[in-house]
matplotlib code that plots the C-alpha trace (Angstrom):
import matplotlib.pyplot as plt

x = [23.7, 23.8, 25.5, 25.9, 27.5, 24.7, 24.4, 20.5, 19.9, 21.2, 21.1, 19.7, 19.0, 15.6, 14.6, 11.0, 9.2, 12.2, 14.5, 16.9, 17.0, 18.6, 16.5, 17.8, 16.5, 15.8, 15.3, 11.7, 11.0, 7.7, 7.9, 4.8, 6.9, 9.6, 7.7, 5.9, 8.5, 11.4, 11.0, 8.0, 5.7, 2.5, 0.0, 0.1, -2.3, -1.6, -5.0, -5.8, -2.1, -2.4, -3.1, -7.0, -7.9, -5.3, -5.1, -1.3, -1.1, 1.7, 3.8, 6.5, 8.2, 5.1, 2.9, 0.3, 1.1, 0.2, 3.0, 2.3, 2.8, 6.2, 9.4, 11.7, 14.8, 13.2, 12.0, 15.6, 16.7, 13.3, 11.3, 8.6, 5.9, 3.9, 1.0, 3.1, 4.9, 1.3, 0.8, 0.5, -1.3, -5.7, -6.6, -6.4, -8.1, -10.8, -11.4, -12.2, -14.2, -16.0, -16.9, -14.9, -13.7, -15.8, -13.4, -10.2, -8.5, -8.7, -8.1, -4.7, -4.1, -7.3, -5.7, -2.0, -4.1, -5.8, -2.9, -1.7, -4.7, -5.0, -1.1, -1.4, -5.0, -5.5, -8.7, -10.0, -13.3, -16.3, -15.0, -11.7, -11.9, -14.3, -11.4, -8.6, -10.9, -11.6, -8.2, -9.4, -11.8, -13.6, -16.4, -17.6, -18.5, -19.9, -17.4, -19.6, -18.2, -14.3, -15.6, -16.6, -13.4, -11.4, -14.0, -13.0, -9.0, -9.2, -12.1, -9.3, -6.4, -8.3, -9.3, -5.8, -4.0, -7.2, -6.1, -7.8]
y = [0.8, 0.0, -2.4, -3.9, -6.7, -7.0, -3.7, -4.3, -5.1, -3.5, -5.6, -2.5, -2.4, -1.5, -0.9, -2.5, -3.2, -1.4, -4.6, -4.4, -6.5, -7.3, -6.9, -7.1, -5.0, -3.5, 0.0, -0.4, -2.9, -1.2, -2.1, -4.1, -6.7, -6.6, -7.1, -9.8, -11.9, -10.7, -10.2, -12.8, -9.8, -10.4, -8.9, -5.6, -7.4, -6.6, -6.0, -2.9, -1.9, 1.6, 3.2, 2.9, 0.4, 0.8, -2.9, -2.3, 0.2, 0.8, 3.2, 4.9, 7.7, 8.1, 8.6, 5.7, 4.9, 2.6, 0.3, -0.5, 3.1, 3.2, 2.3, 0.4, 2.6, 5.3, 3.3, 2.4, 5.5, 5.5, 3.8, 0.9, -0.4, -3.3, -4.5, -7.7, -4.6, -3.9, -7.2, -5.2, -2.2, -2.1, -1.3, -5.0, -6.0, -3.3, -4.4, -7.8, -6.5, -4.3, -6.9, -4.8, -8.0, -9.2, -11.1, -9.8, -9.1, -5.2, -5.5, -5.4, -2.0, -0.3, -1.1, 0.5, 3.6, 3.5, 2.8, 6.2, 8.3, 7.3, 8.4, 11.3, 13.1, 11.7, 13.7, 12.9, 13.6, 12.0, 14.2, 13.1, 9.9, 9.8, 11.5, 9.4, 6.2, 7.3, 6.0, 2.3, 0.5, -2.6, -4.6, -6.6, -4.4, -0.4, 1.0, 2.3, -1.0, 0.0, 3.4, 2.0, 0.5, 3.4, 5.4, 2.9, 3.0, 6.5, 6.9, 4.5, 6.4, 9.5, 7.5, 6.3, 9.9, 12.0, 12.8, 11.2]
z = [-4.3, -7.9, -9.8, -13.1, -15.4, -18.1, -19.5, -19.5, -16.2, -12.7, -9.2, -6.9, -3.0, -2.0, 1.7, 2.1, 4.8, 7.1, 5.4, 2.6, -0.6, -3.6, -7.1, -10.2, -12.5, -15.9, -16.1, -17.4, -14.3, -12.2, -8.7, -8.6, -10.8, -8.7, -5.6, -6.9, -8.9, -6.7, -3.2, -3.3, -1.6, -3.2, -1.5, -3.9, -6.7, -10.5, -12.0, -14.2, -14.8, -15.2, -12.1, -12.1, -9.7, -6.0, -5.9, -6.2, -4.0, -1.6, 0.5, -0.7, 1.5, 3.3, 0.3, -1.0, -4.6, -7.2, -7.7, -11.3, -12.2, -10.1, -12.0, -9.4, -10.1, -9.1, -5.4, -4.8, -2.5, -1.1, 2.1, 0.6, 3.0, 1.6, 3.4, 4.6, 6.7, 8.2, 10.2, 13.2, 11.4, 13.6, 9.7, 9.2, 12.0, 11.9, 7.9, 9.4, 12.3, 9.5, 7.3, 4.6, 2.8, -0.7, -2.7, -1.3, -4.4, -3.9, 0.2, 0.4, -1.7, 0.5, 3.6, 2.6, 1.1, 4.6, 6.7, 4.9, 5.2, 9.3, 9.4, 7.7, 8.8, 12.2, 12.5, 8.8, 8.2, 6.1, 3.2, 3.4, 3.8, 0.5, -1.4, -0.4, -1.2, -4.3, -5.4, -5.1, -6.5, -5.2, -7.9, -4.7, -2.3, -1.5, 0.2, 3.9, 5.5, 4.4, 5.8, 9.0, 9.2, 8.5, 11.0, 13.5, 13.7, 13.6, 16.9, 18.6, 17.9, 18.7, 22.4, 22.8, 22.6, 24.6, 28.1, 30.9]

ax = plt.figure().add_subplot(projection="3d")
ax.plot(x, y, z, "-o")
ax.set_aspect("equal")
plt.show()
């Protein structure tokens, strides 16, 4: 649903985090902004701005995707998963159990692109998981404990749907 009484600006519905909300908008609004100053969901960071570093990252229709590249018009007909819609998500419990947590600035965006990658390739391999990290960037940190992590969900996913 769109609408508008300033020519400049439109109040939209976005579905995030399976909820809907009002945002108003400008056409040039990205969705970090909008989740940040908005919807108060501040997990996905602002840092580099231009799609470099994943700290933004979120879900979008299924996809990961850097929310400071992603114009919020274009979100509005779409499904948005934040990691405040991950609270029960083993990523963020295995990053912990990991020790995959410098700083935290970066965390939130590598556990959505995680969360994705375990969704999407259940049976993920080394390889895999290498490319799908290299969308993030952490200054902290190597990235073998976020590995470990990643490793970890998926060997109890893998236990949890193995017949007995």
């Amino acid at each position: 649903m769109i609408m508008s009484n300033d020519k400049s600006k439109k109040l939209v519905q976005l579905h995030v985090n399976g909820k809907t909300h009002d945002a108003t908008i400008r056409s040039a609004d990205t969705l970090l902004h909008t989740l940040r100053e908005q919807l108060g969901l501040t997990a996905a960071k602002p840092a580099c701005e231009n799609g470099d570093c994943g700290a933004c990252t979120v879900i979008i229709d299924g996809q990961p995707m850097h929310s400071c590249l992603s114009l919020t018009i274009e979100t509005v007909h779409q499904s948005i998963t934040t990691n405040e819609g991950l609270l029960d998500s083993p990523l963020q419990q295995a990053f912990v159990d990991n020790w995959a947590i410098q700083c935290g600035y970066c965390t939130s965006g590598f556990i959505t692109n995680c969360h994705a990658l375990v969704e999407q390739h259940p049976d993920a391999d080394a390889a895999l998981i290498d490319e799908w990290l290299a969308s993030n960037l952490c200054r902290c940190t190597g990235y073998q404990e976020i590995k470990d992590a990643v490793k970890s969900v998926l060997r109890m996913k893998k236990d949890q749907t193995s017949p007995l």
